[in-house]
C-alpha positions in Angstrom: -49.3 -12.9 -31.6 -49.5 -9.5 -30.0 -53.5 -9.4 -30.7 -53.5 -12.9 -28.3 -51.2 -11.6 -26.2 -53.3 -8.2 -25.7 -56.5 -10.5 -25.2 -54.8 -12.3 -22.4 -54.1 -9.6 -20.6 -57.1 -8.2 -20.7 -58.8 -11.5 -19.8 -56.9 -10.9 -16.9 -57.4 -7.9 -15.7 -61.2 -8.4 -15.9 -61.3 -11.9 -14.3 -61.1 -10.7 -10.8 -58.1 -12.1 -10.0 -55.1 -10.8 -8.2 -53.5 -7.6 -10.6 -50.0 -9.4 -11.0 -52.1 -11.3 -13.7 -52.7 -8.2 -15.6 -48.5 -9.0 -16.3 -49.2 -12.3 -18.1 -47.4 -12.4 -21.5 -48.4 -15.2 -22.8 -51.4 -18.0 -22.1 -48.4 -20.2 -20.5 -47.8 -17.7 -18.3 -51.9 -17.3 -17.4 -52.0 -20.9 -17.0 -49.1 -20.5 -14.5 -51.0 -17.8 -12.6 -54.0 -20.1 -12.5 -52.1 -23.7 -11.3 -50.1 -21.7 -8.8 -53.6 -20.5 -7.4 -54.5 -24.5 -7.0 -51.6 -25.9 -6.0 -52.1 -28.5 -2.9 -50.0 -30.9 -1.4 -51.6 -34.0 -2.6 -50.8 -32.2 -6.7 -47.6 -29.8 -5.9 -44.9 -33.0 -6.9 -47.0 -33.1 -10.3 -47.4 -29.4 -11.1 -43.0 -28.6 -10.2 -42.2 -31.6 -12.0 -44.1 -30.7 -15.3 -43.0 -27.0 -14.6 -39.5 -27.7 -14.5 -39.7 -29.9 -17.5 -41.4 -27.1 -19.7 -39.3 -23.6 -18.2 -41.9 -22.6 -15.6 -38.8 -21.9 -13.0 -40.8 -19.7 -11.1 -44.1 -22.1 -10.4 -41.5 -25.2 -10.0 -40.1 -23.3 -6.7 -43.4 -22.3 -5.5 -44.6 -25.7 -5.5 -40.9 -27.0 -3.8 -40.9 -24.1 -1.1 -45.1 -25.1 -0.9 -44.2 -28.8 -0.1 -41.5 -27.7 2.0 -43.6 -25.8 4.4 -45.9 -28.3 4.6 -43.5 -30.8 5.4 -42.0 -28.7 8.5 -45.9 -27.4 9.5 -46.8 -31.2 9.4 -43.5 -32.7 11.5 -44.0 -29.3 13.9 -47.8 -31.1 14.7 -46.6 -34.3 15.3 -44.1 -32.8 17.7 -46.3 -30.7 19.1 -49.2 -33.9 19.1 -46.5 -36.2 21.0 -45.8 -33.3 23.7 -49.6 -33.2 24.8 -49.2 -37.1 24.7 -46.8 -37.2 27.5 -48.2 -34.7 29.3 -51.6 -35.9 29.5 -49.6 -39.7 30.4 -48.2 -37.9 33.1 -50.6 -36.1 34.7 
């Protein structure tokens, strides 16, 4: 196991991506890494909802705190959308 675990690590470190990958532990954890870097908001309910069903804590509140932002970033544009409506009605 610690040969595997040494080989992800250094698949890691030379893959070009960020250096908190270089702490990987396992290939769960890699795989973590690697769906947090895709997350979206059409596949963030999918990716929390398997990670919370299989001890990924840490990528299940990513994806939540992701779709949250969204959510408040998407209802700020509508606001700020129906402002320029009436404004433009008015004028």
């Amino acid at each position: 196991l610690s040969e595997c675990v040494g080989e992800v690590r250094r698949l890691a470190a030379g893959g070009g991506h960020s250096a908190v990958l270089t702490d990987a532990c396992s290939l769960k954890e890699l795989c973590e890494f690697k769906l947090a870097e895709t997350v979206n908001m059409s596949n963030a309910l999918l990716i929390e909802d398997v990670a919370s069903r299989t001890g990924g804590d840490a990528l299940a509140r990513l994806c939540e705190k992701l779709r949250e932002h969204l959510v408040e970033q998407g209802e700020c544009e509508l606001l700020e959308n129906q402002m320029i409506e009436e404004v433009e009605a008015k004028a």
